[in-house]
C-alpha positions as CSV (number, residue, x, y, z in Angstrom):
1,X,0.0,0.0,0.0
2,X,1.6,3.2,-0.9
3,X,2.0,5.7,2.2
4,X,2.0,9.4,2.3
5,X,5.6,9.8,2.1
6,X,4.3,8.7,-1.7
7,X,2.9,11.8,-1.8
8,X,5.2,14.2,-4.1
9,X,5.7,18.3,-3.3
10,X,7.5,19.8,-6.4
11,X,11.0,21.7,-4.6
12,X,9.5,25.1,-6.1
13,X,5.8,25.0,-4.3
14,X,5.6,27.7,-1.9
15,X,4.6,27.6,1.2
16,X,1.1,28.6,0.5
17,X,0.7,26.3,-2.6
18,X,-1.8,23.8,-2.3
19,X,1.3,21.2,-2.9
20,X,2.5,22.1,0.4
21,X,-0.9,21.3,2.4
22,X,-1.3,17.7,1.6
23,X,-1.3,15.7,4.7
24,X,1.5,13.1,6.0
25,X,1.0,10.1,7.6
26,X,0.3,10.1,11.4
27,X,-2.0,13.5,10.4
28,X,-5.3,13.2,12.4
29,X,-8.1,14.7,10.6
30,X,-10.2,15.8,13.9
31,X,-7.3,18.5,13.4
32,X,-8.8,20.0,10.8
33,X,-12.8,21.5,12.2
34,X,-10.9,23.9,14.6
35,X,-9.4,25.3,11.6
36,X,-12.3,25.6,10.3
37,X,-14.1,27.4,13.4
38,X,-11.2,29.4,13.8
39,X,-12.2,31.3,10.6
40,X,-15.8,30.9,10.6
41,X,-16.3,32.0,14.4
42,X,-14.5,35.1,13.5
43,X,-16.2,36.4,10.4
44,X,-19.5,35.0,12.0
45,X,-19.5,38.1,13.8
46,X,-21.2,39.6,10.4
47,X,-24.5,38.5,12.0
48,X,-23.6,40.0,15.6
49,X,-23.6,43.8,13.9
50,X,-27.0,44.7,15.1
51,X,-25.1,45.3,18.4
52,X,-23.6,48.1,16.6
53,X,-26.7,50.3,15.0
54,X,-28.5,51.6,17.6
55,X,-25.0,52.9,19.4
56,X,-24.2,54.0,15.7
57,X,-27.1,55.9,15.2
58,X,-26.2,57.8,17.8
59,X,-22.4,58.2,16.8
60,X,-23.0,62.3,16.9
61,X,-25.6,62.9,19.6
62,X,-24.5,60.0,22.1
63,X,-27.0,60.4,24.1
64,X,-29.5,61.5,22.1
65,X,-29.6,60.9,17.5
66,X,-29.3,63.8,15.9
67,X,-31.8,63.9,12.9
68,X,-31.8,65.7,10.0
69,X,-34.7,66.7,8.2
70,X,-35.1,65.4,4.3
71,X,-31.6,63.3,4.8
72,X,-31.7,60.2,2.0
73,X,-29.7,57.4,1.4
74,X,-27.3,59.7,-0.2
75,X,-26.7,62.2,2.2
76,X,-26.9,59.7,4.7
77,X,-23.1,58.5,3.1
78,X,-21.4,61.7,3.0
79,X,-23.0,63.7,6.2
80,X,-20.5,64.6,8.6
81,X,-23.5,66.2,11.0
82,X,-26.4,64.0,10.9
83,X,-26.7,60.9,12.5
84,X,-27.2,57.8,10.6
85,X,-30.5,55.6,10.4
86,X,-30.9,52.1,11.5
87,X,-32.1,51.7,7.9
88,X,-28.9,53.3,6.3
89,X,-26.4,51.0,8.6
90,X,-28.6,47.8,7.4
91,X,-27.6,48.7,4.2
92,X,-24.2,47.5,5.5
93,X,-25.4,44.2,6.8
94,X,-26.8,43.7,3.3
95,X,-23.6,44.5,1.4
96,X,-21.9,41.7,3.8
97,X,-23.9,38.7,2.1
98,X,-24.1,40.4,-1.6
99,X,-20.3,40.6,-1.6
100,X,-20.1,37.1,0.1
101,X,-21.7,35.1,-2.5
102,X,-20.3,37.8,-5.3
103,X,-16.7,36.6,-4.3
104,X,-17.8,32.5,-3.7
105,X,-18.8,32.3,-7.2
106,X,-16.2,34.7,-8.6
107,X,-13.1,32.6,-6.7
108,X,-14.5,29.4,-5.9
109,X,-12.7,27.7,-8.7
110,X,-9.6,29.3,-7.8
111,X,-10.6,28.6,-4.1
112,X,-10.3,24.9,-5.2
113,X,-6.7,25.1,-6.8
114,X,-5.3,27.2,-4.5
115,X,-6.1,25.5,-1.7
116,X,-7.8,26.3,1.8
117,X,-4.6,27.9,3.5
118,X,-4.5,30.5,0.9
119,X,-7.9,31.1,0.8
120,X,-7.8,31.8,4.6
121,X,-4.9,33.9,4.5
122,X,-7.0,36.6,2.3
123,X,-9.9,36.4,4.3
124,X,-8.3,36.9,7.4
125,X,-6.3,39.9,5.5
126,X,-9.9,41.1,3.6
127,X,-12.0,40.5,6.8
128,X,-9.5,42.4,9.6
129,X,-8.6,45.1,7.3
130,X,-11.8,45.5,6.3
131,X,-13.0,46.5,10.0
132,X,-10.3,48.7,10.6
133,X,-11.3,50.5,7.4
134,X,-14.7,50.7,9.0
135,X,-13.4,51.8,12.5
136,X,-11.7,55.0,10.1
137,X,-15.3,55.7,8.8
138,X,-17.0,55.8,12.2
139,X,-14.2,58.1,13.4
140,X,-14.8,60.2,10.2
141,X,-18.6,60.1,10.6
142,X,-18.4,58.8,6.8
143,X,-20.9,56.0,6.0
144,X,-19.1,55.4,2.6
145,X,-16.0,54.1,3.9
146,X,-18.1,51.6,6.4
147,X,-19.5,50.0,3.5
148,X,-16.4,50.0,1.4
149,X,-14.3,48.2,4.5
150,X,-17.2,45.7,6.2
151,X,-19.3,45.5,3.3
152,X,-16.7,45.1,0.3
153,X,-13.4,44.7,1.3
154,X,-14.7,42.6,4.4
155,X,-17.6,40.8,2.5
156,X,-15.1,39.6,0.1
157,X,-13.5,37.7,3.3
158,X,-16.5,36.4,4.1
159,X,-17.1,34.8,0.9
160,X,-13.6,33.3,0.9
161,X,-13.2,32.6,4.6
162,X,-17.3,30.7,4.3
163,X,-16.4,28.4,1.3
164,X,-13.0,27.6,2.2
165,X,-13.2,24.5,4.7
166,X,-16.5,22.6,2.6
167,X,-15.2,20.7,0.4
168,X,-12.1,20.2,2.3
169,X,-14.2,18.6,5.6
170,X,-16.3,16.8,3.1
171,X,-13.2,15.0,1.6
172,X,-12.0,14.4,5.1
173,X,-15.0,13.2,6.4
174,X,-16.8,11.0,3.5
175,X,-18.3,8.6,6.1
176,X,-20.4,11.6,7.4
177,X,-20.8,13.9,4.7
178,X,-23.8,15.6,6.6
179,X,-21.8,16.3,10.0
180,X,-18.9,17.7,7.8
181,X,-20.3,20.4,6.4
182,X,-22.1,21.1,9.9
183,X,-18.7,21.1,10.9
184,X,-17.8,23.0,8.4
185,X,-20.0,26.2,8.5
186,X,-21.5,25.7,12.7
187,X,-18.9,28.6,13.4
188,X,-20.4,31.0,10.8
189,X,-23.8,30.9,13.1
190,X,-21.5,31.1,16.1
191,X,-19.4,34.1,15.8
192,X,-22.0,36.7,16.8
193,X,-22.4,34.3,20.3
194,X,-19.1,35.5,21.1
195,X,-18.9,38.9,19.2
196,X,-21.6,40.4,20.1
197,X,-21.2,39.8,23.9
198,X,-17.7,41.1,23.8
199,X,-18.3,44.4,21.4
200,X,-21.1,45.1,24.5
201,X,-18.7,45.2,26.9
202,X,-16.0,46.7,24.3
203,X,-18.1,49.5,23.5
204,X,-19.4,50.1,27.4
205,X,-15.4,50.4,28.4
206,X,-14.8,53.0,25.4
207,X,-18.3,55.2,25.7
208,X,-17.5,58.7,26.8
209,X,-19.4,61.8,26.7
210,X,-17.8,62.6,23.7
211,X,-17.9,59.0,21.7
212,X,-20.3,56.1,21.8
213,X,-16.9,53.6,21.6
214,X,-17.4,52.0,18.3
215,X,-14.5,52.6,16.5
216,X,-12.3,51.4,19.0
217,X,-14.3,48.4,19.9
218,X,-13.8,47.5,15.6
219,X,-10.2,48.1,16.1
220,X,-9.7,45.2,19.0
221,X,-11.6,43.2,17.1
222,X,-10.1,43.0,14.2
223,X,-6.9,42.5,16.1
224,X,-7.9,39.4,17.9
225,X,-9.8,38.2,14.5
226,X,-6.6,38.1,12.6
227,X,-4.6,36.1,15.5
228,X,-7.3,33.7,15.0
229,X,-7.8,33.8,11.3
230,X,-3.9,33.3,10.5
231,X,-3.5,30.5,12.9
232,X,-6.3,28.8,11.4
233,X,-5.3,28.9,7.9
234,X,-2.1,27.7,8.5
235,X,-3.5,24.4,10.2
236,X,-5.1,23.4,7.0
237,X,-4.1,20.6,5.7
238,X,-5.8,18.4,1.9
239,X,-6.1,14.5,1.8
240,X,-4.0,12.6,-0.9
241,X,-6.3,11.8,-3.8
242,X,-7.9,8.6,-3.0
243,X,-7.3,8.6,0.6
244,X,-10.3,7.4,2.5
245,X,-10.9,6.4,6.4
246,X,-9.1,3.4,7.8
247,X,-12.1,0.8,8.1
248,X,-14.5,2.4,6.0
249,X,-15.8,1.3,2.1
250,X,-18.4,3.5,0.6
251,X,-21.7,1.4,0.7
252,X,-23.7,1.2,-2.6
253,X,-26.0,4.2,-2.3
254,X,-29.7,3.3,-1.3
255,X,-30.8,7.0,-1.9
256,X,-31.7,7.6,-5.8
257,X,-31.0,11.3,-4.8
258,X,-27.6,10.7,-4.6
259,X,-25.4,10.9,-7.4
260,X,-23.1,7.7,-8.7
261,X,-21.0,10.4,-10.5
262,X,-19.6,13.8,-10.6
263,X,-21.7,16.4,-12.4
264,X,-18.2,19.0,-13.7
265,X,-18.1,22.7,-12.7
266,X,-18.8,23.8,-16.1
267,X,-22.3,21.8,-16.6
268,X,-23.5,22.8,-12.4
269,X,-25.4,25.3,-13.7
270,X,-27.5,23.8,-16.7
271,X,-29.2,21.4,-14.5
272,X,-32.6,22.6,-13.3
273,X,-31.6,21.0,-10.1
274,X,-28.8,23.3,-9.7
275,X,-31.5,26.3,-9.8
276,X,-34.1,24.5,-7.7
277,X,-31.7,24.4,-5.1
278,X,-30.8,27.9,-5.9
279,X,-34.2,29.0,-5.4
280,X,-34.4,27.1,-2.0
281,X,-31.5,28.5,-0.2
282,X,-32.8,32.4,-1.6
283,X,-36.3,31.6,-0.3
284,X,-34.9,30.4,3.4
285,X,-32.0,32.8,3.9
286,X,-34.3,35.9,2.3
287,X,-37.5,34.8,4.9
288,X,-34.8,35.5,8.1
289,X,-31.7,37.0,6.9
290,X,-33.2,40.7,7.8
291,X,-35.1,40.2,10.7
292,X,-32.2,38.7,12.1
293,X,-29.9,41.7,11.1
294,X,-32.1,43.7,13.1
295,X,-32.9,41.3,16.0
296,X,-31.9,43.3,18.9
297,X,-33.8,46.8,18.2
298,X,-36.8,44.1,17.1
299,X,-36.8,42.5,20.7
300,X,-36.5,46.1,22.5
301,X,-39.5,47.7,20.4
302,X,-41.9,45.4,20.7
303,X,-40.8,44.0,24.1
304,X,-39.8,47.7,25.3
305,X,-40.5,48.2,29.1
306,X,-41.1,44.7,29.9
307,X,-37.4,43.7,29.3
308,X,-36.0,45.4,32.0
309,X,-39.1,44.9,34.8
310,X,-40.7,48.5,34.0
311,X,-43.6,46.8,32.9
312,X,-46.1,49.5,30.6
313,X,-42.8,51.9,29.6
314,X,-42.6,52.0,25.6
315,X,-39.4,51.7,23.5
316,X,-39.9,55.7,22.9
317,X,-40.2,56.6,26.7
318,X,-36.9,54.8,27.8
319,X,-34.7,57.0,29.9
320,X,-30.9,56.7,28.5
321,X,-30.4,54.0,32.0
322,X,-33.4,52.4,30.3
323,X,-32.4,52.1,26.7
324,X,-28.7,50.8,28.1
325,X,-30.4,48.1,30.1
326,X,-32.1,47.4,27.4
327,X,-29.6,47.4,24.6
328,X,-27.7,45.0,26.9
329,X,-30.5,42.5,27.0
330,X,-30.9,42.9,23.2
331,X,-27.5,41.9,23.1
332,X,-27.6,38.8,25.0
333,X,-30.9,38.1,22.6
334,X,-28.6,38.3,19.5
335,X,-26.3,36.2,21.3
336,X,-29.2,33.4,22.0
337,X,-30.3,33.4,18.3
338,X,-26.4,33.0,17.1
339,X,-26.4,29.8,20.1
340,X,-29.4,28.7,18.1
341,X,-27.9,29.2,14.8
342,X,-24.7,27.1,15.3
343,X,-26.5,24.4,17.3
344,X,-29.0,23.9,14.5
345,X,-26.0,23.9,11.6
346,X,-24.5,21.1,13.3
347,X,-27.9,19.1,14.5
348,X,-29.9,19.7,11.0
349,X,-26.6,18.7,8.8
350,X,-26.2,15.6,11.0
351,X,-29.9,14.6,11.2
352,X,-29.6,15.1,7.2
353,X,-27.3,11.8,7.2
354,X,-30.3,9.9,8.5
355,X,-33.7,11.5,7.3
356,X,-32.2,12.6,3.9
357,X,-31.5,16.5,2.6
358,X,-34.6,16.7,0.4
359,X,-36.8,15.6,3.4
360,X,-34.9,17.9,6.3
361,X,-35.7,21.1,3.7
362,X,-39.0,20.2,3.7
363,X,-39.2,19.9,7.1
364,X,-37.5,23.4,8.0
365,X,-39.6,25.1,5.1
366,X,-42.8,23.5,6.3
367,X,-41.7,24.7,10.1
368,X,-40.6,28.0,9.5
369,X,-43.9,28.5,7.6
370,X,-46.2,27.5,10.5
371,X,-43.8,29.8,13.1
372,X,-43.9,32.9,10.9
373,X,-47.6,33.1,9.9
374,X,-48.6,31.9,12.9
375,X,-46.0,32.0,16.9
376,X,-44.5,34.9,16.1
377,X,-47.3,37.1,15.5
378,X,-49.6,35.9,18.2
379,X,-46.6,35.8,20.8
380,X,-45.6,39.5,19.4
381,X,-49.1,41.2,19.9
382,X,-50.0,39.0,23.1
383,X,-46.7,39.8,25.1
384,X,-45.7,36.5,25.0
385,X,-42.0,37.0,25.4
386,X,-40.8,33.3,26.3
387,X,-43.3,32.1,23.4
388,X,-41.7,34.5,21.0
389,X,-38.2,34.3,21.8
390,X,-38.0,30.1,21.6
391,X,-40.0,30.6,18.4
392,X,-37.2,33.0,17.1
393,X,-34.6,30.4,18.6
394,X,-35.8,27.8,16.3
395,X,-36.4,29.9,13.4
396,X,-32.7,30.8,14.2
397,X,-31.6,26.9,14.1
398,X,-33.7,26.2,11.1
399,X,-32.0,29.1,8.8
400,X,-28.4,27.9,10.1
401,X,-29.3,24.3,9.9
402,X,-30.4,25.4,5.6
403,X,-27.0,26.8,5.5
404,X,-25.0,23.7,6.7
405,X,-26.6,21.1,5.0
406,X,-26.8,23.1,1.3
407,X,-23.2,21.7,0.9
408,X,-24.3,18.1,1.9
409,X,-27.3,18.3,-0.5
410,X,-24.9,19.5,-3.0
411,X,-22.4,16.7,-2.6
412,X,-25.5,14.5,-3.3
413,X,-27.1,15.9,-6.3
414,X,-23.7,16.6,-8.2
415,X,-21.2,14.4,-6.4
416,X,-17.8,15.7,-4.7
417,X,-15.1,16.5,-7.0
418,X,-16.1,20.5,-7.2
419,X,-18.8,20.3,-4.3
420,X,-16.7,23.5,-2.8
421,X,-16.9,25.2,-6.7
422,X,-20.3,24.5,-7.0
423,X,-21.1,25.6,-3.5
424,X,-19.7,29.0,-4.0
425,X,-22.1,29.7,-7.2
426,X,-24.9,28.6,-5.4
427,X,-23.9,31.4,-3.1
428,X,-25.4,34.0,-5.3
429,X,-28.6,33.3,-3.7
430,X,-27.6,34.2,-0.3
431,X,-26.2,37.7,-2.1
432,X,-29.6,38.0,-3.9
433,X,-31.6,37.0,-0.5
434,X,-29.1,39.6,1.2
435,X,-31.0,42.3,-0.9
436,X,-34.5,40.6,-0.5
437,X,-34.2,40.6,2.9
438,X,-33.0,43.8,3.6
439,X,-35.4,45.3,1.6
440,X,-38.1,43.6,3.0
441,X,-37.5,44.3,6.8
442,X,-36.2,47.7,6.4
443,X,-38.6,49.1,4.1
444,X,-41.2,47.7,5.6
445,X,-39.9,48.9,9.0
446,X,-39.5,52.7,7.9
447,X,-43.3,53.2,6.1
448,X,-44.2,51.7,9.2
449,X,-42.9,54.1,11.7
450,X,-43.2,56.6,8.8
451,X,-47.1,55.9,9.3
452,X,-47.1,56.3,13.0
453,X,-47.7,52.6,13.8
454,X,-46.4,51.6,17.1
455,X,-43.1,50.2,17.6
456,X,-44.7,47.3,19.0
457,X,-46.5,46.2,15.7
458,X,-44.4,47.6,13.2
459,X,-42.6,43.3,12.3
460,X,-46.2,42.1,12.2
461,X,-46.7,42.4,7.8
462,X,-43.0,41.4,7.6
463,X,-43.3,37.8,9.6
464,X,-46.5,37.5,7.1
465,X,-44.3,38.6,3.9
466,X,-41.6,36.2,4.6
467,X,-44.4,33.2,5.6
468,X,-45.5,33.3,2.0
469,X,-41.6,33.2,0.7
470,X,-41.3,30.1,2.3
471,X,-44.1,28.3,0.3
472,X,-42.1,29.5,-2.9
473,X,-39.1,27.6,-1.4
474,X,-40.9,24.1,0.0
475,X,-42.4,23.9,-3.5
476,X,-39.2,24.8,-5.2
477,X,-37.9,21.8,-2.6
478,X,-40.5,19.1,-3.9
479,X,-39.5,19.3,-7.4
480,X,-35.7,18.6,-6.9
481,X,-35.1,15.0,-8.8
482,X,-31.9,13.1,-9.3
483,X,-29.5,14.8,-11.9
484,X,-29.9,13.4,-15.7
485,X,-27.2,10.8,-16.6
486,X,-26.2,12.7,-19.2
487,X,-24.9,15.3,-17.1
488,X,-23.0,13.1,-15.2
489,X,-19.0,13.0,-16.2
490,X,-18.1,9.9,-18.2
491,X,-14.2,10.7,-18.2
492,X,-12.0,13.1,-15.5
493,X,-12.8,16.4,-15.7
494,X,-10.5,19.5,-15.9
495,X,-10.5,22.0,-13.4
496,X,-10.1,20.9,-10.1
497,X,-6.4,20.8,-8.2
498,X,-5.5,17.6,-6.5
499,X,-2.2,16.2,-4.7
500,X,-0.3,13.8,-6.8
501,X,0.9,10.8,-5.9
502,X,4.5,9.3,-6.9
503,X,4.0,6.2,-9.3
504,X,0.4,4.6,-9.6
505,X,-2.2,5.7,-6.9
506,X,-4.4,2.7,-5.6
507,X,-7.8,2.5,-5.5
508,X,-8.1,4.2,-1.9
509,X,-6.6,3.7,1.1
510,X,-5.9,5.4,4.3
511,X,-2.0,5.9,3.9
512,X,-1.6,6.3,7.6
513,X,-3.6,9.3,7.4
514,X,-6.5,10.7,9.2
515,X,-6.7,8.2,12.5
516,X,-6.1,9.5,16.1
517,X,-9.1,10.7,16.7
518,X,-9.1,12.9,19.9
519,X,-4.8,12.7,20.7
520,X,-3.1,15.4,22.7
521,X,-2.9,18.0,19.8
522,X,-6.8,17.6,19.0
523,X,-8.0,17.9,22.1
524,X,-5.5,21.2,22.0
525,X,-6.8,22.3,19.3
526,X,-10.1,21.9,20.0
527,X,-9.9,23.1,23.6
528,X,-8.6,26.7,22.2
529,X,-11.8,26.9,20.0
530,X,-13.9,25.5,23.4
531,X,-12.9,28.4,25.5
532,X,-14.3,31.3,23.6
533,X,-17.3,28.9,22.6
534,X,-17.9,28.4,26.3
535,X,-17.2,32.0,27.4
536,X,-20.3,32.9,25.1
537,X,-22.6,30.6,25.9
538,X,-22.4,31.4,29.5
539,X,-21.9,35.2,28.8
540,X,-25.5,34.2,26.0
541,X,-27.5,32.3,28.7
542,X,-26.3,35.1,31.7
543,X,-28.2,37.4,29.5
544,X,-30.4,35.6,27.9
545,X,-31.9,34.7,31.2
546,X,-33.1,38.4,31.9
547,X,-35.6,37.3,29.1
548,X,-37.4,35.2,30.9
């Protein structure tokens, strides 16, 4: 049986070549996830910047926004004297998940000859700088530059830094495809469980009189991001081609819906499964994606008073001791929903091994339905805070568990060999369903208070709106089929970077490679990713308890 020393790395391959990240023998895959939470925990923060808006709409005023009469979208970018809306900063949020899938589509091929190390390197670069480019904005009072270093520069990281461990934990991990890629993307949902807890307490130590402490609370987060990010990327590490777990032979699939072959990069996007799946992941991530960018101000309006045990006070009357209290408990909401969101990437990709990806979508779609049209407005106008917030908990597991096992039902529809390609043009949705979704919760939020509705009703015709997107997406889900045969590849396809192997590679085999399981570096490795994970669930449930 040849062994990984087989494996040949040319003299001239840098350091950062793929060449260079194929694995040796006595290399223990469970090595690999932390990497890939590492990265994903960090640019998971992306969903934690609700923290930031209301703080940032009063960069000016501090205590108090300063409003400016006739200001648009526009002025809103340039104004060095005006405060900014909640609705111009979601703009922000939006650009994050445009540029994401913009850049997974754009570089995913690349993505998959480069490697994962270099991939991670430039989002940890794109992603850091990115906020610090931001922090200079806030500090100039200029809108524009916020968008061009979170939402492009940074957004381009996030694309990079999402994609980059998929395929690679699906090629370590072929005997649970479905975990992998819960592995894979869990930290995404995570990072604003973490984040947001610590930008709280970030931006409480920086608030002065003069300065609501956002700048500064970007810049020590990008700093610790990058340690993170860096070391991350470097631990990845590629499988030899052909290598497979010791003790494991692929059994002969039982599921029509997934594929015999490999479906090439090039023909991905002719198949109408291809778009069907496209369709579902726009539907799912467009029916939460801006409700949850705007969870904590949600939770204080309609909740107001009753958050902080001054039962009958209204989200308008709060005294600034009020609104802090409040704010914090908002925080320690968007903390609970990010809890939910990496629980229910890793539980709905791992139940998809079992119960199938075609039936777990229609199970989250069908769900989601029911809790939108139906929990979440009754729990809303009734007061019902425990009934609302465990309905948005689920709804929050449900839209992470769509993301986690996309790649899964991917691998299954159009096989492995450029799963992480294909993956990254699927993205486009989530861009498109970054718009949607935006759109849809600010717009309707701003005729709302425009009309003079109060704050405590002003979500009820957006939980309805994105009800009916989901029936677009469960029907959408229904008609996915098993890709044509003539799609299939009949001979290898061109494209994809792979390590080579010195002299005639074998069937499969494990080379030494990939056993271990939990040895003194893994459990290292994994403890290092454990702590912060641990600090913010206790820091999440600390707050979160002040909700019930």
């Amino acid at each position: 049986m040849s062994s990984a020393a087989d494996v040949s790395r040319p003299a001239k391959a840098g350091f950062l070549e793929r060449e260079n990240t194929v694995a040796k023998a006595g290399f223990n895959r469970w090595l690999i996830p932390p990497c890939a939470l590492a990265i994903h925990l960090c640019i998971g923060m992306a969903y934690g910047f609700s923290v930031f808006w209301l703080p940032l709409s009063r960069a000016i005023g501090v205590s108090q926004s300063v409003t400016c009469d006739g200001m648009n979208l526009t002025t809103a970018l340039f104004t060095t004297t005006c405060d900014w809306r909640v609705s111009d900063l979601l703009w922000m949020y939006t650009l994050f998940f445009v540029v994401l899938g913009a850049s997974a589509a754009i570089w995913g091929g690349w993505l998959e000859r480069a490697g994962p190390r270099k991939a991670g390197l430039v989002s940890a670069v794109c992603w850091c700088g990115g906020m610090v480019i931001s922090a200079l904005g806030i500090y100039l009072h200029q809108l524009w530059l916020m968008w061009l270093g979170s939402g492009i520069i940074g957004g381009i990281g996030l694309g990079l830094g999402y994609i980059s461990p998929v395929s690679t934990l699906i090629k370590w991990f072929p005997d649970r495809r479905g975990m992998a890629t819960g592995m894979a993307i869990m930290g995404f949902g995570g990072g604003a469980m973490i984040g947001s807890p610590l930008a709280d307490m970030l931006m409480r130590h920086f608030a002065s009189p003069e300065g609501v402490g956002v700048w500064q609370t970007f810049l020590v987060l990008a700093a610790v991001y990058f340690v993170f990010m860096v070391s991350g990327a470097l631990g990845y590490r590629v499988p030899p081609e052909n290598w497979r777990p010791a003790g494991w032979t692929p059994a002969e699939a039982k599921n029509r819906m997934i594929a015999t072959g490999d479906v090439h990069l090039k023909d991905a996007h002719r198949t109408p499964q291809f778009w069907l799946i496209w369709v579902v992941l726009l539907t799912n991530v467009s029916a939460s994606i801006g409700i949850i960018g705007v969870a904590s101000p949600m939770l204080q309006e309609i909740f107001a008073g009753r958050l902080i045990g001054a039962e009958g006070v209204r989200f308008l009357d709060f005294t600034p001791e009020q609104r802090a209290a409040a704010a914090a408990v908002g925080a320690g909401f968007v903390g609970l929903v990010s809890l939910f969101n990496i629980g229910g990437r890793f539980f709905w990709a791992s139940f998809s091994d079992r119960l199938g990806r075609k039936t777990t979508y229609a199970v989250i779609l069908a769900l989601g339905l029911a809790i939108y049209a139906a929990l979440l407005p009754l729990s809303a106008t009734g007061g019902l805070l425990f009934v609302f917030v465990a309905s948005f908990c689920v709804i929050a597991s449900m839209y992470g568990g769509g993301f986690a096992t996309v790649p899964a039902y991917l691998a299954d529809v159009f096989g492995t060999k450029f799963v992480g390609a294909i993956h990254g043009r699927l993205l486009t949705a989530w861009s498109l369903a970054g718009v949607f979704g935006g759109l849809i919760t600010g717009t309707i939020r701003d005729r709302q208070i425009a009309a003079g509705v109060p704050r405590e009703t002003v979500y009820q015709p957006i939980f309805l709106t994105v009800a009916a997107l989901l029936v677009v997406g469960f029907v959408a889900n229904l008609l996915v089929r098993p890709v044509a045969q003539k799609w299939q590849m009949r001979q290898e396809g061109k494209g994809a970077s792979k390590p080579t192997l010195v002299g005639t590679a074998p069937a499969g085999g494990d080379y030494g490679i990939g056993r271990g399981g939990f040895s003194g570096p893994a459990l290292l490795a994994w403890g290092i990713i454990a702590l912060p994970l641990l600090w913010g669930v206790f820091i999440t449930l600390q707050k979160a308890a002040a909700l019930f």
